[in-house]
C-alpha positions as CSV (number, residue, x, y, z in Angstrom):
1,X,-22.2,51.8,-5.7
2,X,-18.9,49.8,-6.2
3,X,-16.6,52.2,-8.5
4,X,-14.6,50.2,-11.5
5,X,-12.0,51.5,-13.8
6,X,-12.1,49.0,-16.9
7,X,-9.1,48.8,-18.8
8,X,-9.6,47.7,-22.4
9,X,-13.1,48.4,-22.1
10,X,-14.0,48.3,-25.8
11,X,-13.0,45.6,-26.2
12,X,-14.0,41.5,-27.3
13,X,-13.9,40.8,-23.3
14,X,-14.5,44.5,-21.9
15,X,-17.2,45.4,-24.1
16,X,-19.7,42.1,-22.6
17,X,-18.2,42.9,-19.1
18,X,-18.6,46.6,-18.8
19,X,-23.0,45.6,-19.5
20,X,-22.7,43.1,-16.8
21,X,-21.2,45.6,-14.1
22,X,-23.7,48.2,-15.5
23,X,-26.5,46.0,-14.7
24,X,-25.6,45.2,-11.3
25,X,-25.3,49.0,-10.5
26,X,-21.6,49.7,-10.3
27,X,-20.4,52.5,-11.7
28,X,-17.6,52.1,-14.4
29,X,-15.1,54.0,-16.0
30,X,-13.9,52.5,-18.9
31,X,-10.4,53.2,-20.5
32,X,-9.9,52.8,-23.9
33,X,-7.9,53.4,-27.3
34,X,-10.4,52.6,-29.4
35,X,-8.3,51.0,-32.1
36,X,-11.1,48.9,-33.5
37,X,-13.4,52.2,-32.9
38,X,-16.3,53.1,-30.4
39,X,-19.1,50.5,-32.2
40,X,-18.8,49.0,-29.0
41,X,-20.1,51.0,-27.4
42,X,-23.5,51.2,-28.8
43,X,-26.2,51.3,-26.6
44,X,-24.6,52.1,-23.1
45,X,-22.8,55.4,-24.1
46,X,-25.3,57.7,-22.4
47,X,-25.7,55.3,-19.7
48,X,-25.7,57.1,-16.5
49,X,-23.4,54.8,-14.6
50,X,-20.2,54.8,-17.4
51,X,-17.7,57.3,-17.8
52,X,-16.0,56.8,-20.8
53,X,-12.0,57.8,-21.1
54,X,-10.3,57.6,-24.5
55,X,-6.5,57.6,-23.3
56,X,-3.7,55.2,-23.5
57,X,-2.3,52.5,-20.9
58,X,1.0,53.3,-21.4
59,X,0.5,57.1,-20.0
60,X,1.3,57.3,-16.8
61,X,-1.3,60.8,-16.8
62,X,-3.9,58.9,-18.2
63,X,-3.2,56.4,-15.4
64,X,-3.5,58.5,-12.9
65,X,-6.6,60.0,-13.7
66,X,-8.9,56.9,-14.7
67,X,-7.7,55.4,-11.1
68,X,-8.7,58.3,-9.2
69,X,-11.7,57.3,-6.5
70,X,-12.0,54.1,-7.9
71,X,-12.5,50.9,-5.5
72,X,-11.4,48.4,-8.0
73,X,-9.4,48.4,-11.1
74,X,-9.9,45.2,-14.0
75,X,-7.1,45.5,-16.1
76,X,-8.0,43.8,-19.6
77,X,-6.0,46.2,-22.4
78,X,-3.1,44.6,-23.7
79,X,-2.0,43.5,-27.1
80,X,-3.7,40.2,-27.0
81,X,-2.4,37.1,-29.3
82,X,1.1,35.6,-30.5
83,X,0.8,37.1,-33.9
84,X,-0.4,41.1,-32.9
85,X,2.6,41.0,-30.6
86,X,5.0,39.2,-33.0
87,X,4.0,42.1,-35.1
88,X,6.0,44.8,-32.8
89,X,7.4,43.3,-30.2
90,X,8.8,46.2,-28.7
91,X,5.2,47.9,-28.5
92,X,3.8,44.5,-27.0
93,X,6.1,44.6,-24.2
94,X,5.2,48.2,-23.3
95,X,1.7,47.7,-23.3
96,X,1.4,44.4,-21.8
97,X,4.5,44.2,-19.3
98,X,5.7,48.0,-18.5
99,X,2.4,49.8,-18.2
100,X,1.0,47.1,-16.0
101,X,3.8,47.9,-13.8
102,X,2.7,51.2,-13.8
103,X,-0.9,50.5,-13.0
104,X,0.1,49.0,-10.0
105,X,1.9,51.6,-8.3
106,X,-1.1,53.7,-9.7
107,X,-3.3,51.3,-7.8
108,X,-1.5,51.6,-4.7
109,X,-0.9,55.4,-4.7
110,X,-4.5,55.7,-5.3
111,X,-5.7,53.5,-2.3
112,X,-7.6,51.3,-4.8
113,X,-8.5,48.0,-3.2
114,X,-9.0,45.3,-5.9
115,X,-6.5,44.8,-9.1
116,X,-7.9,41.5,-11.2
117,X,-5.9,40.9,-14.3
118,X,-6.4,38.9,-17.4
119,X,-4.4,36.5,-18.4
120,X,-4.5,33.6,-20.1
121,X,-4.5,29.6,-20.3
122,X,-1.4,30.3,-23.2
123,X,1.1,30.5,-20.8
124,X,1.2,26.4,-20.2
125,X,2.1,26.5,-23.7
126,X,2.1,22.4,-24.6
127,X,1.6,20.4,-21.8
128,X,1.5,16.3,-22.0
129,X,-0.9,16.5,-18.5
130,X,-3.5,18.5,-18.0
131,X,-2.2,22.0,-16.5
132,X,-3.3,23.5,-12.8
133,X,-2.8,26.9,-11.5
134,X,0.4,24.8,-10.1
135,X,1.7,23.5,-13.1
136,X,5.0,25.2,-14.6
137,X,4.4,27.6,-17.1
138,X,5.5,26.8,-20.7
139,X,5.6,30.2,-22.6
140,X,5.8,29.4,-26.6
141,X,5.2,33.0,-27.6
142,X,6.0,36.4,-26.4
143,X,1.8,37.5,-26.0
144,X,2.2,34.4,-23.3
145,X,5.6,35.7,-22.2
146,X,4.3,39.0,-21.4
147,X,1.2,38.0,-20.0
148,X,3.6,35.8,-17.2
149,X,6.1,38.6,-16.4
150,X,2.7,40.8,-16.1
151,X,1.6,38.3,-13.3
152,X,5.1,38.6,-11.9
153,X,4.9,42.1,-11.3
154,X,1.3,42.3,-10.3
155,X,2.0,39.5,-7.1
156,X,5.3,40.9,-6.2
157,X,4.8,44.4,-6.3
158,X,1.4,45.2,-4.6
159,X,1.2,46.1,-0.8
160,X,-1.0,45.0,2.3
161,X,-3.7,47.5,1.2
162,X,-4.0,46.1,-2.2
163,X,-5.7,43.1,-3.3
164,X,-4.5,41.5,-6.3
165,X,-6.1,38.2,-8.3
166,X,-4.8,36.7,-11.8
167,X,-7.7,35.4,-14.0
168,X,-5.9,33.0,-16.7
169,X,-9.0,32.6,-19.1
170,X,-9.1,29.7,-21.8
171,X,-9.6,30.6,-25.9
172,X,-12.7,32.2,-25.6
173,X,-15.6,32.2,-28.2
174,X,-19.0,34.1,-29.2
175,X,-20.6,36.8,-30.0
176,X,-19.5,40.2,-28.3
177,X,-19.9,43.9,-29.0
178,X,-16.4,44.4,-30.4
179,X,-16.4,41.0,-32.6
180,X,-13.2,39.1,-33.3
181,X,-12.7,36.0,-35.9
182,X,-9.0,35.7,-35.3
183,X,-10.1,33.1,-32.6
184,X,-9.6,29.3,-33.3
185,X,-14.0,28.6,-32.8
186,X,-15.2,32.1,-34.5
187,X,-13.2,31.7,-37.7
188,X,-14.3,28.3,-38.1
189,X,-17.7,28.9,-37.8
190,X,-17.6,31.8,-39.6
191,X,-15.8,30.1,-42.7
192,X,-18.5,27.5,-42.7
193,X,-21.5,29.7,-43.0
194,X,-20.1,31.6,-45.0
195,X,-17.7,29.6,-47.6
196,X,-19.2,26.5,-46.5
197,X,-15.6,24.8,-45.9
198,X,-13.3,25.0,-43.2
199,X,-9.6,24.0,-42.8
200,X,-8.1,22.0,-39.8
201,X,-4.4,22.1,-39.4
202,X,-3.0,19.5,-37.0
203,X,-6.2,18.8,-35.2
204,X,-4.5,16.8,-32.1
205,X,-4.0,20.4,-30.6
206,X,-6.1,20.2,-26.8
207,X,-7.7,23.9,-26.3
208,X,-10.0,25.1,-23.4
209,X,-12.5,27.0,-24.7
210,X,-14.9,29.9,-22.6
211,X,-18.0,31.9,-23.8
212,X,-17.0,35.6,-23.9
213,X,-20.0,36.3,-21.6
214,X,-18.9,33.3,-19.1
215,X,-15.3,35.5,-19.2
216,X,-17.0,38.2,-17.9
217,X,-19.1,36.8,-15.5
218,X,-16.0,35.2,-13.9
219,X,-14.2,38.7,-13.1
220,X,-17.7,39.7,-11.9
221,X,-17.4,36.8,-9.4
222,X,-13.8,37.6,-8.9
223,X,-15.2,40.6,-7.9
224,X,-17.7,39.4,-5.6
225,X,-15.4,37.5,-3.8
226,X,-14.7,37.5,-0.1
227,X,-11.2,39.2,-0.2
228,X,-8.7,36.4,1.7
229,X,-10.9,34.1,-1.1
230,X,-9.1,36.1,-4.1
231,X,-6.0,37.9,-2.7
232,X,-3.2,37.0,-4.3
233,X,-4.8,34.1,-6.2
234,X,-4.4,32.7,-9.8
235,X,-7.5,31.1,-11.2
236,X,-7.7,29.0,-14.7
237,X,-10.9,30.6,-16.4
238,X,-13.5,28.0,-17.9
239,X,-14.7,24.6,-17.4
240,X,-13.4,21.0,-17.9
241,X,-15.9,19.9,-20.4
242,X,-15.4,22.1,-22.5
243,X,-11.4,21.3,-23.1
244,X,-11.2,19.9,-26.8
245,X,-8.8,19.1,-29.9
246,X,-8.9,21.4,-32.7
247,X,-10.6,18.3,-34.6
248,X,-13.5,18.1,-32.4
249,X,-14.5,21.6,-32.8
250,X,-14.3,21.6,-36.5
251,X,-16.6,18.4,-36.4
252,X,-18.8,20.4,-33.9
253,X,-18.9,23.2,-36.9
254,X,-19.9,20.5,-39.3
255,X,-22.4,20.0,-37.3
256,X,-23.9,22.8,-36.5
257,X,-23.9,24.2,-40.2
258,X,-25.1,21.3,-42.2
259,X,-22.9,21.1,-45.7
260,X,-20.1,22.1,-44.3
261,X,-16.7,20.7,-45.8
262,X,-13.7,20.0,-43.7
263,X,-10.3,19.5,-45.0
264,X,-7.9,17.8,-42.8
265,X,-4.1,19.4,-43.1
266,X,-1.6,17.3,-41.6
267,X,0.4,20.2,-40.4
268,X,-0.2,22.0,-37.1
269,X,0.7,25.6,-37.9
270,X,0.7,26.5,-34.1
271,X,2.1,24.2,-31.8
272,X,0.3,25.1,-29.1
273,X,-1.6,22.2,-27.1
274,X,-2.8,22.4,-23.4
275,X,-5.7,20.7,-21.6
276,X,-6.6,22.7,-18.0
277,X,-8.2,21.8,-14.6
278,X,-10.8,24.4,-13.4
279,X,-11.0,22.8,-10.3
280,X,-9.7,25.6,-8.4
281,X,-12.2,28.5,-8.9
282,X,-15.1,25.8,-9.3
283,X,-14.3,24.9,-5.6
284,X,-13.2,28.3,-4.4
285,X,-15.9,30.8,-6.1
286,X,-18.3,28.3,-6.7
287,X,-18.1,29.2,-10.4
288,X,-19.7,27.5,-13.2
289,X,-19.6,28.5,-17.2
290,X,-23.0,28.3,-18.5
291,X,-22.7,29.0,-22.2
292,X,-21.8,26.0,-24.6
293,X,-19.9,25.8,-28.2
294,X,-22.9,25.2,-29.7
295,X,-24.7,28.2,-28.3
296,X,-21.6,30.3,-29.9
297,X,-21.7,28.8,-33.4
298,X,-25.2,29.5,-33.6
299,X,-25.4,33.1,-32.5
300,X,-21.7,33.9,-35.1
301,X,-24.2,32.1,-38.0
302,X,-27.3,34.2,-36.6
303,X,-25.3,37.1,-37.2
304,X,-23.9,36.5,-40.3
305,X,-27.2,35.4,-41.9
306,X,-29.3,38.7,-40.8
307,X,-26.3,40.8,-41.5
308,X,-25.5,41.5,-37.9
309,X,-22.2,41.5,-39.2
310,X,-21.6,41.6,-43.2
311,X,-18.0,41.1,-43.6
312,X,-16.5,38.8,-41.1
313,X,-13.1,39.4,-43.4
314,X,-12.9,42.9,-42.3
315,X,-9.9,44.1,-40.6
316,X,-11.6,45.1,-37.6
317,X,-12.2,41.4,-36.6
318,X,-8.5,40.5,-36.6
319,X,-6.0,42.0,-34.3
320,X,-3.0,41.6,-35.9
321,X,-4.3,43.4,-38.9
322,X,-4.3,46.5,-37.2
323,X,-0.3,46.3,-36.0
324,X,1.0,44.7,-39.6
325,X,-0.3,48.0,-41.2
């Protein structure tokens, strides 16, 4: 059995991803705060396979210990979005930059193979053309920032014996164990099931989108991977139909919650705008996304309606919420 330490674990991403490795055998470790507490956890706790270590990124101890006689290590915890980092900077660039710096000389001194990162599709910032793993990065906010100087260290630091790969994932969507609705596709959906309105601001703004369980499966593929396929490699995460302006998801919401209301503000709060080519791991991993918008409204307004989830206003859902406190 392949052994995984899973940073972030219980979390939006890490909570769909550490199922998938469980089902295909691997043992995991998982390595978690638990800000948003252990809810995520429900139903694999006892599982025979996970080993779960409450602890803290930025320890060097804690480190240490969750790397020991592991084969690979996917490092998901960070502060993740421009407004929980804006929120304390200082803290953001601890987690997200210093302790992955320390994680990698963790990996190395503990003869782990594999190091796959996430980052994300943010760092092109606003781009006229559509952005490859080439393309110059374009950093409009310091969660992007970090996530770039993370990369940095990650491909310059490692040695011969470690194998490291960058994952930069799109805005991702749906239903996960550890819910969020500070993401552009969950909040509108959830507004229109439950309010029955939603609000577009700008609307010309180009975002790729990804499933949270076509996320996962990607790192599992990472994973997978023949080694020269992934060492050292950067990878945009998703697919190209599913790149779309801000506008076209709202009218997708409309759409998939008749009676919905849309009001159009002419102001684009966040400036943001990037389409992305996923040629590259298409053609090198032979991945494909199967999971579509429309599958991830419907299972948010499932959830709502049966009261899966009965307060999609709660603090838990939003990230930043937890660092303005």
């Amino acid at each position: 059995m392949v052994r995984i330490l899973l940073t972030g674990g219980g979390g939006y991403i890490g909570s769909v991803l550490a199922r998938e490795l469980l089902k295909k055998g691997m043992n995991v470790r998982m390595l978690d705060k638990f800000l948003f507490g252990k809810e995520s956890l429900f139903g694999i706790s006892d599982h025979p396979n996970l080993e779960v270590m409450e602890g803290d990124i930025r320890h060097i101890e804690d480190l240490a210990i969750a790397a020991k006689n592991t084969d690979a290590v996917i490092h998901l915890a960070a502060i993740v979005g421009g407004p929980a980092c804006d929120e304390d900077p200082e803290l953001a660039i601890q987690v997200n930059r210093e302790a992955t710096k320390a994680l990698v000389e963790i990996c190395k001194h503990r003869k782990v193979r594999r190091l796959i990162f996430a980052s994300t599709c943010s760092v092109y910032g606003a781009t006229k053309n559509i952005a490859n793993e080439k393309t110059k990065v374009n950093t409009l906010s310091l969660y992007a920032q970090s996530k770039v100087e993370a990369e940095k260290i990650i491909l310059s630091r490692h040695d011969n014996k470690l194998v490291p790969c960058i994952l930069r994932l799109g805005t991702v969507y749906g239903l996960s164990n550890r819910m969020r609705f500070d993401l552009v596709l969950n909040i509108l959906a959830a507004k229109a099931v439950m309010e029955r309105e939603i609000k577009i601001y700008g609307g010309e703004q180009w975002r790729p989108l990804i499933h949270v369980k076509d996320a996962a499966n990607a790192f599992v593929a990472c994973l997978e991977a023949e080694e020269e396929l992934v060492n050292k490699a950067v990878f945009n995460v998703g697919s190209n139909e599913q790149n779309f302006q801000i506008m076209e998801l709202g009218q997708l919401v409309k759409k998939c919650v008749p009676g919905t209301k849309m009001y159009h503000l002419a102001d684009a709060v966040d400036k943001r705008t990037y389409r992305v080519s996923f040629d590259k791991i298409r053609e090198i991993l032979s991945y494909r996304t199967k999971e579509t918008p429309e599958k991830g409204i419907k299972e948010i307004k499932e959830a709502l309606e049966n009261g899966m989830i009965c307060d999609y206003k709660n603090e838990k859902y939003y990230n930043v919420r937890h660092y303005s406190k």
